[in-house]
N, C-alpha and C positions, 0 to 999 in steps of 0.2 A: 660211379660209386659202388664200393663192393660190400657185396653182404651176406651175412648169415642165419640160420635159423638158430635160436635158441630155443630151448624148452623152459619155461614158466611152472615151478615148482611150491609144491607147500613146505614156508620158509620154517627154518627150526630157529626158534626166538627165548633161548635158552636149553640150556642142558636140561631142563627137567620138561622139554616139552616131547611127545610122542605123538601128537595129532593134534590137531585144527579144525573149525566146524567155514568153511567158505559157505560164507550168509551173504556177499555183494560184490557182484564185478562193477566196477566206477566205471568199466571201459568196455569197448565192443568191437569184433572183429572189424578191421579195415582201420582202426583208430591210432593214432603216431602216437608214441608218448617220449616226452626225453627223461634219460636215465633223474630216478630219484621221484620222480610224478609215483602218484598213488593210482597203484591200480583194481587193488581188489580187497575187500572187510576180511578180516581172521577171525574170528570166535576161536580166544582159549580160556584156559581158566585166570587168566590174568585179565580179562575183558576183550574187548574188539580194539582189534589194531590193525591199521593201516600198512598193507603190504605194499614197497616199492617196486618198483622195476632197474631191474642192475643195468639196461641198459637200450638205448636210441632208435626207435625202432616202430616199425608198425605189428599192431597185434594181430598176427595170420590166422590163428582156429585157437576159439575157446573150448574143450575140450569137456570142460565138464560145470554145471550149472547147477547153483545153489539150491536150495540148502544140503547141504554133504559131507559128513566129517570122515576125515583122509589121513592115512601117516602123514606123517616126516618125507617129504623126497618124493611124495606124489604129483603126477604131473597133470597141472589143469590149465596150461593153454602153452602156448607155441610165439615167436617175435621174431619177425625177422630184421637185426640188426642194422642200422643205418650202415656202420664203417665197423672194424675190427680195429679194434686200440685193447691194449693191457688194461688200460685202465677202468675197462668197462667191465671187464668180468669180474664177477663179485668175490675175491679175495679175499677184502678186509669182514664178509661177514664169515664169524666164526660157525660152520656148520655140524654141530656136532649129533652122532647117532646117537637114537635114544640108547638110554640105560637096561640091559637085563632083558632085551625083549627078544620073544624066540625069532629066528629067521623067515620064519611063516609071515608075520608081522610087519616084518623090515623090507621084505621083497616089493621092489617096485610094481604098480600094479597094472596091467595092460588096459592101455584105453583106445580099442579101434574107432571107435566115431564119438560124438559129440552126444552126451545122456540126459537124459531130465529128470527133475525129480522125484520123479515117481518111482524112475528106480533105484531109487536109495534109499525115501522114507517110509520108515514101517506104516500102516494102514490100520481104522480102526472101525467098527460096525457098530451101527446107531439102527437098530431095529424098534419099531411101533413106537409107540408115543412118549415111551420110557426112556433115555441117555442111561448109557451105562459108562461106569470108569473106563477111556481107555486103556487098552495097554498099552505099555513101556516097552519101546524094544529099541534098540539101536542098530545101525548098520555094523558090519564085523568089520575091524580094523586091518585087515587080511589083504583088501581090495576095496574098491569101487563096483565091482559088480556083485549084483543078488542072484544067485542061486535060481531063480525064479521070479524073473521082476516081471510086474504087472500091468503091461503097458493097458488095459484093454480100459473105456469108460467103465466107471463102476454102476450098478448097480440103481435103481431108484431107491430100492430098501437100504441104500451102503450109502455111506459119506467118507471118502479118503480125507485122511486129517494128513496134512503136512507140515512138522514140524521139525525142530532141530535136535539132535538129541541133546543137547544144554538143556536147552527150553523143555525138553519131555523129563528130566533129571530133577530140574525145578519142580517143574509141575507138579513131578509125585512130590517130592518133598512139603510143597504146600495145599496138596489135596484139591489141584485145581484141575478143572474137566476142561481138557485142549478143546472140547466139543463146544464152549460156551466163549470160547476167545476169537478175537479175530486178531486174524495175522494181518502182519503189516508187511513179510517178506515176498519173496518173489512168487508167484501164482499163489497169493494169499497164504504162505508157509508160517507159522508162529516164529517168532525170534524170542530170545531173550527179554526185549522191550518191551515186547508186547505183554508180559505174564507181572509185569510192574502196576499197571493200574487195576487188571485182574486180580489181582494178590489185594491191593488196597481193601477193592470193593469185599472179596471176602470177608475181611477185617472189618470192615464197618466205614474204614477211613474215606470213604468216597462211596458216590452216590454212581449208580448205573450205567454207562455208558451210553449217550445219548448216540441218536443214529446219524446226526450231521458229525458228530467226533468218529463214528463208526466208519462213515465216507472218509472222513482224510485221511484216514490209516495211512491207506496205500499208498496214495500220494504224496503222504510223508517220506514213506520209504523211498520210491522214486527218486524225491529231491536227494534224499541221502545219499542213493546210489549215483546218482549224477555229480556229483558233489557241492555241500552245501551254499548256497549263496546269500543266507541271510544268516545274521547273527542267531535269531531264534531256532533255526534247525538245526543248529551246531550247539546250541545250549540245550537242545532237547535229547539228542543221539551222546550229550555228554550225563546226560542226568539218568539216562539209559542204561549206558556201557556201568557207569559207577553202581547204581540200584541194583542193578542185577548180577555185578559180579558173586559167586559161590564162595564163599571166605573157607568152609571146607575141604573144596578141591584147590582153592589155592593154596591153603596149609600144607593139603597133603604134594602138592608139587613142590611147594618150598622143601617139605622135607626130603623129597625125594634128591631135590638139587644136592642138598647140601649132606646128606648121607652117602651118596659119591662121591663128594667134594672129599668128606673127610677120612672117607675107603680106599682113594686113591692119591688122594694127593699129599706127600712130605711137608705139612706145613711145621712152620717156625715162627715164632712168635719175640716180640722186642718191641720195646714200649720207652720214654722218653719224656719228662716234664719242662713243658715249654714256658718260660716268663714271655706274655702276652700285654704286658703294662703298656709298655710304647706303640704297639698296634692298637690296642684300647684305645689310649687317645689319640691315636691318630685318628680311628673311626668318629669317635665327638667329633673330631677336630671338621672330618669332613661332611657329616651328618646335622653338623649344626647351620638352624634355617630352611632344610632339607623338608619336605611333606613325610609323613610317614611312609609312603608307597615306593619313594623316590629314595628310602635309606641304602644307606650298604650296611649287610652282615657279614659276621666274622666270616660265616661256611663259602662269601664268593671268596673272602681271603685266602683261604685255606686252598680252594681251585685251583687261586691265580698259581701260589704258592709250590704248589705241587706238580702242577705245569712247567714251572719256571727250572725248579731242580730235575722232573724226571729225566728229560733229555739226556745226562751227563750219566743216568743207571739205568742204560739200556734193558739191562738183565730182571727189571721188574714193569717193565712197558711190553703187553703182547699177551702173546698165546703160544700156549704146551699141547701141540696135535701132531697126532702119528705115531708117536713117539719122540719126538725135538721142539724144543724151545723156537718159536719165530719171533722176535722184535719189530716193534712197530715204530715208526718216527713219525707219528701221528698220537698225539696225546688227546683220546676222549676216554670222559670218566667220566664212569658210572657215578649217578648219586642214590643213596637207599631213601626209598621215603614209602615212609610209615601212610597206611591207608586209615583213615579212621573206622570203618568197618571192620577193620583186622587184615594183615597180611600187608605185603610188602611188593615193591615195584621197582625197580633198579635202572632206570633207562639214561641214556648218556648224555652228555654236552658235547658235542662235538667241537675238535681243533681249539681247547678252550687258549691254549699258546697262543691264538691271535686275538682272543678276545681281551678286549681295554676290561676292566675292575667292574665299570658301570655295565657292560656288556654282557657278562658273567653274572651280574645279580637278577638281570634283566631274564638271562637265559634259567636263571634256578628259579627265579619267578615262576618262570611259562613251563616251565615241565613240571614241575611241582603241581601244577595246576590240574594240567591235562593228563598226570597219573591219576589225580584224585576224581577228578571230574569230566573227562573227556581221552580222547584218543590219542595212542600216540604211535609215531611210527614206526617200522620194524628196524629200522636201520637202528634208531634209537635205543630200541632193546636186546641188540646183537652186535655192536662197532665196540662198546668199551675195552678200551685197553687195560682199566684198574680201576676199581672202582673204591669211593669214599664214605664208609657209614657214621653220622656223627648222632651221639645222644643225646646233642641237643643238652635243655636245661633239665632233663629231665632225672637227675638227682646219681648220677652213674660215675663213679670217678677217669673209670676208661672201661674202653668196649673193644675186645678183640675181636674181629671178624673171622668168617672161614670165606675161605678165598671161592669165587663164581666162575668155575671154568667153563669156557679152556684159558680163563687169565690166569693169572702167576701170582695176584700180591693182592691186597685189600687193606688200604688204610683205616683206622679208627678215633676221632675224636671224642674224647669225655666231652660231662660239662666245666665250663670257667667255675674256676674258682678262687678262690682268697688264700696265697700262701706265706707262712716265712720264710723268706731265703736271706741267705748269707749273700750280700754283696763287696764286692772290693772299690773302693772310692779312687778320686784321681791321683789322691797321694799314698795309696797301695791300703788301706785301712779296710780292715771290715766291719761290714755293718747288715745290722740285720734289716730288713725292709718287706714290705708287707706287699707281695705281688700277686698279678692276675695270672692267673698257671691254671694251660691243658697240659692231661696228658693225651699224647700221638701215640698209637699203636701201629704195628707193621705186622701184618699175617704173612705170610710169603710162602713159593714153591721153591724146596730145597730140589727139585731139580734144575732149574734157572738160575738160581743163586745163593751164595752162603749168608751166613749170619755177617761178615766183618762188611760187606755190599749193602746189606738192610740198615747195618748201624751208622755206616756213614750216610747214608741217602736220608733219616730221619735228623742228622747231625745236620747236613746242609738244608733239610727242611725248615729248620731251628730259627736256624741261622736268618734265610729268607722270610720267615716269618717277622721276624724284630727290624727287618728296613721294609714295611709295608709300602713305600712312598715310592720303592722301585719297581714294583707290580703296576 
């Protein structure tokens, strides 16, 4: 069997990302994973996500150990490949260089051997009986190595605090002393999660920390890093990643997204009012006697829908890199979903073209979920081909999107509404009828495609929506 070495990189899990904090390897030198297995936590400002592996293989040197925040295209571990297939190199994730950052930044960073934390997290001094604030410092996003790292025991007078720089960002933000926390990350490092019940107790909302909750810290962590095996450690690292997201920095990376979105990208915009009557009841039709968990919503329709037409308009399926448009014959879309916190999450459904109606609610179900309240993975928030924002009932007649590169198009659903239209009867008469009408938006890149491509693709959208019984 032949094989090769790959390098293990920190994934770029949108456009607006420039670095990553690696808070957990799930895996350990000498360990096989097959391509798609999880193998190591992300810290961004979108929460913690689940990095996969592109490809079959055993993990030969982990290169660099948590807690450590790193560019884009930094290298922290090494795989050596079961077999050499196409299909294993990571193509369909879209990699894109951050935005506007100087070259200092961007430069790959050399890693001769295997670091630990100590040389990355800043350090803080706890003299005589008094705790002082520490300080805030972060590692420089230049490289992986410090200037002066400090391998050496500290101190009886010194206590090295290890934390993440999320976690020390937070911290100051809520006036919390990392000296008073205990971490739950790797050689006792603070995480994110950790500064959640800490914050409480501040607050008044909780009582102290007892020292048997003190003890399973780390052993929480552990199980986490190992990967979860009971329902409760999975609903706890979800109640985690959600509490401690920064609605801030993810604002400000949204906006960052989408200020290059619309700096660089030719978009065109085309909108379209759909009679939704006969999908209406067909949904009754099928919903009735159904539990309420077990319903279908319009937004799988919409999926199925979109799926069904995209194949035939190549030219709004893919990604704009390099300079050239690529098409994809793989339809996964993004869906937007609104955080209740604030900010936004876009992560995909994958190949929803084979997914049955009931499959596809099932799948908006479960990532809708694990946006809002648990992890999800990188593929998930880098594979979309085109993604779908819908406003929902919330009171918008249509929503025009700015397109998420490197895709090309982003559709937009209003809310249903009650309209008159003019209809033509069987014996050619009009009449006027009182129907359930969205409007569809289409954002598009006029470099992939023109406006007469958008208007027919929304036309055969139309279309596919009114025989829902063929999805």
């Amino acid at each position: 069997m032949s094989s090769q070495s790959f390098d293990i990189v920190m994934p770029s899990l949108g456009a607006d990302m420039r670095d990553g904090t690696l808070t957990e390897w799930m895996v350990a030198e000498g360990d096989h994973v097959n391509k798609g297995d999880s193998i190591a936590v992300i810290e961004t400002s979108k929460g913690a996500i689940e990095m996969e592996s592109y490809h079959s293989g055993t993990i030969s040197k982990i290169l660099v150990q948590p807690v450590i925040s790193l560019p884009v295209g930094s290298i922290l571990a090494s795989i050596e490949a079961d077999t050499i297939e196409a299909d294993t190199l990571p193509t369909a994730e879209p990699v894109m260089a951050p935005p506007d950052i100087p070259q200092s930044e961007t430069s790959q960073p050399e890693i001769p051997e295997p670091l630990s934390p100590q040389a990355y997290v800043s350090e803080a001094s706890i003299s005589g009986p008094n705790v002082s604030e520490p300080s805030i410092s972060e590692p420089s996003v230049s490289g992986p190595c410090v200037s002066e790292p400090i391998m050496a025991q500290p101190a009886p007078s010194e206590i090295r605090i290890l934390a993440s720089p999320a976690a020390r960002t937070q911290a100051r933000q809520h006036d919390l002393n990392l000296a008073s926390i205990v971490g739950s990350g790797p050689m006792g490092a603070i995480l994110l999660r950790d500064l959640d019940t800490a914050h409480q107790v501040v607050s008044g909302y909780n009582v102290e920390p007892t020292a048997s909750a003190q003890q399973t810290a780390v052993p929480a962590a552990m199980a986490t890093a190992a990967g979860p095996s009971t329902q409760s450690v999975e609903n706890t690292a979800s109640r985690d990643s959600r509490d401690n997201r920064d609605p801030a920095a993810m604002r400000a990376a949204i906006a960052a997204a989408m200020e290059k979105s619309k700096r660089e990208i030719p978009h065109y915009y085309l909108s379209l009012d759909v009679d939704l009557t006969r999908t209406q009841q067909w949904l009754n039709e099928q919903n009735a006697g159904r539990d309420p968990e077990h319903r279908l919503l319009l937004p799988a329709l919409l999926l199925k829908a979109i799926a069904a037409v995209l194949p035939n308009f190549p030219s709004l399926n893919g990604y704009f890199q390099n300079g050239e448009f690529k098409p994809e014959k793989a339809v996964h879309i993004g869906t937007v979903i609104s955080l209740r916190e604030g900010g936004l999450m876009v992560p995909a459904i994958h190949d929803v073209s084979r997914l049955s109606v009931d499959d596809t609610m099932l799948a908006l179900r479960d990532i809708s979920n694990r946006s809002r309240t648990g992890r999800l993975r990188s593929s998930e928030l880098t594979d979309a081909t085109i993604t779908l924002t819908s406003i929902g009932k919330r009171g918008s007649d249509s929503v025009f999107g700015v397109i998420y590169p490197p895709q090309v198009a982003i559709l937009g659903a209003g809310r249903l509404r009650q309209t008159l239209q003019v209809r033509t009867d069987d014996k050619g008469y009009n009449q006027i009828a009182i129907c359930d009408t969205m409007t569809v938006t289409l954002s598009a890149d006029h470099r992939a495609s023109d406006g007469i491509q958008g208007a027919k693709f929304l036309y055969a959208l139309a279309q596919q929506l009114q025989k829902p019984e063929q999805l």
